[in-house]
N, C-alpha and C positions, 0 to 999 in steps of 0.2 A: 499474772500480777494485776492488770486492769481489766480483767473479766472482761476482754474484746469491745469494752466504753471507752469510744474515742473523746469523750467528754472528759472524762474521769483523766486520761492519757495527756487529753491539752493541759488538764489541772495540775498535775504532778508538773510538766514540762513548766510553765508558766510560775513555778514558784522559784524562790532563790535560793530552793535548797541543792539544785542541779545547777554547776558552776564548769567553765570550759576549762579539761583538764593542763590544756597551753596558757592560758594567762588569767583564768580564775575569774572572767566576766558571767553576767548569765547567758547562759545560750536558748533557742528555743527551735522548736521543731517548724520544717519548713515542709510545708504538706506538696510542692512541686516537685522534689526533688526524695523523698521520704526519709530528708536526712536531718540530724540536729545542725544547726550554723551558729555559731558565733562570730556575733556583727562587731566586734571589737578588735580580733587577729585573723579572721574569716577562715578558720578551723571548722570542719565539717568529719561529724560523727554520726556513727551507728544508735539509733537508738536504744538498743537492748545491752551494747554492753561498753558505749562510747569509744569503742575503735574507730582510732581516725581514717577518714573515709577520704581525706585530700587536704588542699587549706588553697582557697583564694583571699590570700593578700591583700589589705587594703598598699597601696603606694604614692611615692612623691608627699605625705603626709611633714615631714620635716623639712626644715629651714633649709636655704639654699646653701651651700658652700661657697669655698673661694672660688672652686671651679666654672662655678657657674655666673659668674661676674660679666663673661662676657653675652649675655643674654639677656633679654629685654623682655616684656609683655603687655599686651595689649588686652585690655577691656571694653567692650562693646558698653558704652553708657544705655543705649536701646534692650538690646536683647540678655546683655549680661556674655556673652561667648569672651572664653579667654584664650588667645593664641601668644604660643611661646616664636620667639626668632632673636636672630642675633642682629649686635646693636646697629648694623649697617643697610638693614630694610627694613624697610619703613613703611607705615600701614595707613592708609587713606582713606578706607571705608572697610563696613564688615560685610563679607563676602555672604553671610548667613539670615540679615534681614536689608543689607544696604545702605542703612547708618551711617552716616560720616562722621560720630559724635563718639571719639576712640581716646579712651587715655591711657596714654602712659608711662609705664612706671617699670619699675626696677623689679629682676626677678625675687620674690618673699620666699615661695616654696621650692624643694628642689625638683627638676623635671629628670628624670632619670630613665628612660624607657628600657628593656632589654635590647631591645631588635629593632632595626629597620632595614627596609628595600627605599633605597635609594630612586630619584626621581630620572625613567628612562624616557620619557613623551616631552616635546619641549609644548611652547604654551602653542602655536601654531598649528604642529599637529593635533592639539586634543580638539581645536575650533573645527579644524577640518573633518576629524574624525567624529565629532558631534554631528555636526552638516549633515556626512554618508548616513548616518542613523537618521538622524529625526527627515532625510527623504523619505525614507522608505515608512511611516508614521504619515500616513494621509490624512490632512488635514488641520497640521500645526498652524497655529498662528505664524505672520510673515516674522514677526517682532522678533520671535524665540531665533531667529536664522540671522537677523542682523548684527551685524558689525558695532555698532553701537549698543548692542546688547552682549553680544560674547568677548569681547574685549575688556570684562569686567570677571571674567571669569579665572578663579585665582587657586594657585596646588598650596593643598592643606597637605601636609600628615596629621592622617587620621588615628586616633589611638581605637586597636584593636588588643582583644584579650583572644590571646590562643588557647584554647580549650584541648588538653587531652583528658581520657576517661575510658573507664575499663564499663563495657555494655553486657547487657545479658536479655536478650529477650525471646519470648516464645510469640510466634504469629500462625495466625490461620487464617484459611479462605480457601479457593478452590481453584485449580488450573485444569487445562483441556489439552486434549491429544486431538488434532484434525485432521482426519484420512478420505481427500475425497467430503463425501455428504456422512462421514462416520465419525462420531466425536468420542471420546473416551475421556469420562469425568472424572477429577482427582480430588480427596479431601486433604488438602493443603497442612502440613503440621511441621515446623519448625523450631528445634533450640537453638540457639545462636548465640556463640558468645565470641566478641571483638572487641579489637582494641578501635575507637578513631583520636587522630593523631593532627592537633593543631586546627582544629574547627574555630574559623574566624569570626568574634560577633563585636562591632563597632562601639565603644564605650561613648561617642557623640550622640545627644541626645538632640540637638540640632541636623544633623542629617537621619532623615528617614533610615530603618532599618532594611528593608524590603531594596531601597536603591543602591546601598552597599554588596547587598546579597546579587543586584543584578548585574556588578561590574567587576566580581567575583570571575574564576580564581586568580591568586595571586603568585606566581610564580617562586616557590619558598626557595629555590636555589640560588636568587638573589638577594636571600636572608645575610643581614650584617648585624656583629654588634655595637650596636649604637654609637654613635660620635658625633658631635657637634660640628664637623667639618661638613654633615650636608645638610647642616641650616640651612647655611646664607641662600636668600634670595627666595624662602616659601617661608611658609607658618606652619608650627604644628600644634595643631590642637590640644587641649588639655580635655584627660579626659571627665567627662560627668557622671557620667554611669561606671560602678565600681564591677566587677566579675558577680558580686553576692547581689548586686540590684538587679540584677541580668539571669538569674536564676530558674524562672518561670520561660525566659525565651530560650534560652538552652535547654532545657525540659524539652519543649517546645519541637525544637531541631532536632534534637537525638532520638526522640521519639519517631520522627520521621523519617531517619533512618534506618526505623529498627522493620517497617515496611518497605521501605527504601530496597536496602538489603537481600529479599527474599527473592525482588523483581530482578536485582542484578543478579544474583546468581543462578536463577529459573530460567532465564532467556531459552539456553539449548534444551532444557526439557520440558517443557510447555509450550503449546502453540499460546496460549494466553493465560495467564494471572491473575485473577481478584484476591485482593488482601480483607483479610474481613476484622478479626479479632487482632488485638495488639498488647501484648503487655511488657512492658521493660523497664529498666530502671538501670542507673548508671553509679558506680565508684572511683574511690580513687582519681578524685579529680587532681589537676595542675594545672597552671596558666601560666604562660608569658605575657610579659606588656612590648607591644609592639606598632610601629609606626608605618601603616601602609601611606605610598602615595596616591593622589585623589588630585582633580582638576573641579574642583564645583564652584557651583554657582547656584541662587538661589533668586528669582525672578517672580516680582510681584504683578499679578495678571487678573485686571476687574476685581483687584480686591482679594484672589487669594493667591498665597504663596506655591510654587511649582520650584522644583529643585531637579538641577540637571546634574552629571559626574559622566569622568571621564576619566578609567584606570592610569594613574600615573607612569606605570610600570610596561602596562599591554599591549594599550591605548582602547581596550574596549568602554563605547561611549554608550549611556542610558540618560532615562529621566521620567522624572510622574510628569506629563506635560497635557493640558489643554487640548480639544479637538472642536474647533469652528465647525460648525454645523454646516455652513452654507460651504465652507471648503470642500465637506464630506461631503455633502449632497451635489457639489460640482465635478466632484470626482468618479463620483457612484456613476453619474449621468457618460462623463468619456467614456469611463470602463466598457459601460452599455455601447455606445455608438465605437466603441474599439473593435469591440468582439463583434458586434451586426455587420461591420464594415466588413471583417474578414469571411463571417459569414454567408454574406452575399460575393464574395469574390472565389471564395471556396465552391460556392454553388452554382456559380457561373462556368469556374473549370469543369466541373464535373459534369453541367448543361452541352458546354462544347462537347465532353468526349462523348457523349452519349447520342449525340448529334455526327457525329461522324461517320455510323455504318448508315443511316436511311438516308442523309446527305449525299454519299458516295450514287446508293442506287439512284438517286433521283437524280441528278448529276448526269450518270450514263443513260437516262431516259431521255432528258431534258436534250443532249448532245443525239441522238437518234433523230427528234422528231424537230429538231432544230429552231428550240426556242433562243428566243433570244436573251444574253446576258444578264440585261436588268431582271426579265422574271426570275433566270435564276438565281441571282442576288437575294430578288422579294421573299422567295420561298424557303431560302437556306436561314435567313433572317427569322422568319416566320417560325421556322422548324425549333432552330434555336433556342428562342423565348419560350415556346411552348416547354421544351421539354428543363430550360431553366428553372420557368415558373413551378413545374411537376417535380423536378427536385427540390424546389424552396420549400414548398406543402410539406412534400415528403419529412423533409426533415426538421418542420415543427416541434412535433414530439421532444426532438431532441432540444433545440436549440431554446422553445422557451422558457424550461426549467434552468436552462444553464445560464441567463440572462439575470431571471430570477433573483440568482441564489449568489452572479455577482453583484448585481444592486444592493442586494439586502447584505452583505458580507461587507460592504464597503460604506454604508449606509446610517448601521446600528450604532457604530462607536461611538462613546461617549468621553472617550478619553485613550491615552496611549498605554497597553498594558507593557510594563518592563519585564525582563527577562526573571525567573527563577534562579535560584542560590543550585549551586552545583550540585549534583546528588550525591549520595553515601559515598560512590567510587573513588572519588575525588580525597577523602580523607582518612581511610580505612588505611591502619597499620597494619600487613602482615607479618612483619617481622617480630610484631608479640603476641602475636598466635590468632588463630582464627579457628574457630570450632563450630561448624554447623553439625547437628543431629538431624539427621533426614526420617521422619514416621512418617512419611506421606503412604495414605489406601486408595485403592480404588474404589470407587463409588457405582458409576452405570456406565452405557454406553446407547448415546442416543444418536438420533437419522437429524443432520441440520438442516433449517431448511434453504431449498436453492435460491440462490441470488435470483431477483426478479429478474434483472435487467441478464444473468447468464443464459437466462430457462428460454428466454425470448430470442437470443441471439439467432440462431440456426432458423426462425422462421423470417426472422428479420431480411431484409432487400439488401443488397451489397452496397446501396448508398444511404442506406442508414446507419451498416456496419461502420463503414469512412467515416460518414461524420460525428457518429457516438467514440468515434476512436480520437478525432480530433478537437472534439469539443468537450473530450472530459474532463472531470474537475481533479 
């Protein structure tokens, strides 16, 4: 019909003679997704013959009810954030830019979520469970750790859209068999078709995407339906991002699983996995609207904003947060004089034992021709160092690269990397079926080559062994 011109295909789609079979708006084609969407009832159809392909709902679009009388709302006069709560807590600043300049008013629209997990972290643990994390994050500013800083730190329910959808995708690439120095190469060929079930993506356009995904997953068997009874005493976010503006980021995700995928179920037959080619595409979409808990806070540092969270539910705590250079480079420097310390005390034991068989002869010499005490002191001393200093050389090789590589490991950071969003496993429904097609061929069989550091071991000296064994990375 469009002679394969995707030109000609946008032209047809972008006129008003093509109207959404649910409520008669025009719809148009949404190249992320390869599906028609209409932004009016978020009805999602097949291009060729308008079977509907799912519907994301726009919601909370109408007036509030009686029921909702007893609920309040806040506006951020700064940043614009609207958070809903009941009328008995009360809002001081916005937890989203810091703002003390909050009006409000009564609720206009209605707030209606499907679902919520209620709030299991009280506000104490999520500081403390912040703390444990941004330790182990070398080189936070002190600010980000104080009291006067995390004390402002406040649980949102976050509005989440749960994503189910029917996938289909083919991937390739190439996996290996390693036997010994023998590798057996495989060309990778996969169909796959799955259900994922409840894929979370945060409709707050105020909280980072990337720092929801890092305090991920959320435990769904403390999934409730909705009630007003676990307002009091947090805010729940309204949300700004609809499921259909969010289209290109679920693309996005489901795509990555469709790689994802091959790696998790490859594990037992593959020594390794390269994913190379990808193509997929997703149906039959649905969504719920749902209210995760969330501890955040958003902290304004030399001028740019950094945002921390802490799973309301988990207590898993993340954050994009800042790295002090001079802390990193103070740090870099212990690490170094940690490991030299041990290094030199490792090389010392090993000095002593090695000093113990020509000490002993010389010992029963010294006791023969009846020297006296002190020189034997002077000379077992003497023996001593020598043969410490002989294993300190010796095991250069080793210890400088391993020095190295903690300097520079602790050195580079320019900032704190947060965790990744749980992988496919995490969401994959098997109870509506799962279909892989396996066409995996063999390819070759080639000689790999030997580890440096194995090919050298057997020439190597038994205290080099010891200390490459204790100074690995």
């Amino acid at each position: 019909m469009f002679n394969d011109s995707q030109d000609e295909f946008d032209r047809f789609f972008a006129t008003d003679s093509v109207k959404c079979p649910n409520c008669a708006a025009n719809i148009f084609f949404n190249e992320k997704i390869g599906k028609l969407v209409c932004g009016s009832c978020g009805g999602i159809y097949e291009p060729e013959s308008l079977k509907s392909s799912g519907r994301f709902e726009n919601r909370d679009t109408e007036d509030a009810g009686d029921e909702e009388e007893n609920k309040q709302e806040f506006i951020c006069d700064s940043c614009g954030a609207a958070v809903v709560t009941d009328y008995n807590t009360a809002a001081t600043f916005c937890a989203f830019c810091g703002s003390p300049t909050l009006i409000k008013k009564r609720l206009s629209k209605s707030f209606r979520p499907d679902l919520i997990i209620p709030f299991k972290v009280s506000k104490e643990e999520a500081i403390a469970n912040f703390r444990a994390w941004a330790k182990q994050q070398h080189g936070v500013p002190k600010e980000f750790m104080s009291d006067a800083t995390l004390t402002k730190i406040t649980g949102y329910y976050v509005p989440f859209w749960l994503i189910d959808a029917d996938c289909h995708a083919v991937v390739g690439g190439s996996g290996k068999i390693e036997e010994g120095t023998t590798v057996a190469n495989f060309f990778i060929d996969r169909d796959i078709k799955f259900h994922v079930k409840m894929v979370p993506f945060d409709g707050c356009q105020k909280i980072p995407n990337t720092l929801m995904e890092a305090i991920e997953p959320f435990d769904y068997k403390d999934l409730k339906y909705y009630n007003d009874m676990y307002l009091p005493g947090f805010y729940a976010q309204r949300y700004d991002k609809s499921a259909i503006d969010m289209l290109d980021i679920i693309k996005i995700r489901i795509d990555s699983y469709a790689a994802g995928i091959v790696k998790h179920f490859t594990t037992g037959e593959y020594t390794s996995v390269s994913v190379g080619a990808t193509g997929s595409f997703a149906e039959n979409f649905s969504q719920l609207y749902a209210l995760m808990p969330v501890w955040f806070l958003n902290i304004k540092h030399q001028g740019i904003n950094y945002s921390i969270a802490v799973n309301g539910q988990t207590g898993e705590a993340s954050g994009n947060l800042p790295v002090a250079s001079s802390l990193v480079r103070q740090h870099a420097s212990n690490e170094v004089l940690r490991w030299g310390a041990k290094y030199l005390a490792v090389t010392a034991a090993m000095g002593a034992v090695l000093s113990l068989p020509p000490l002993f002869g010389l010992w029963t010499r010294f006791d023969d021709y009846g020297y006296d005490g002190g020189k034997i002191f002077s000379i077992c001393v003497s023996t001593f160092l020598v043969l410490w200093f002989m294993t300190m050389l010796t095991g250069l090789s080793v210890i400088v690269p391993f020095l190295k590589r903690k300097f520079k490991d602790r050195s580079t950071s320019e900032s704190v990397t947060i965790d990744r969003a749980p992988d496919v496993g995490e969401y994959i429904d098997y109870r509506n079926g799962f279909d892989m097609q396996k066409n995996d061929k063999f390819s070759c069989m080639t000689t790999a080559d030997p580890d440096g550091d194995k090919g050298r071991t057997q020439k190597n000296s038994l205290v080099l062994i010891i200390l490459k064994w204790i100074f690995k990375d």
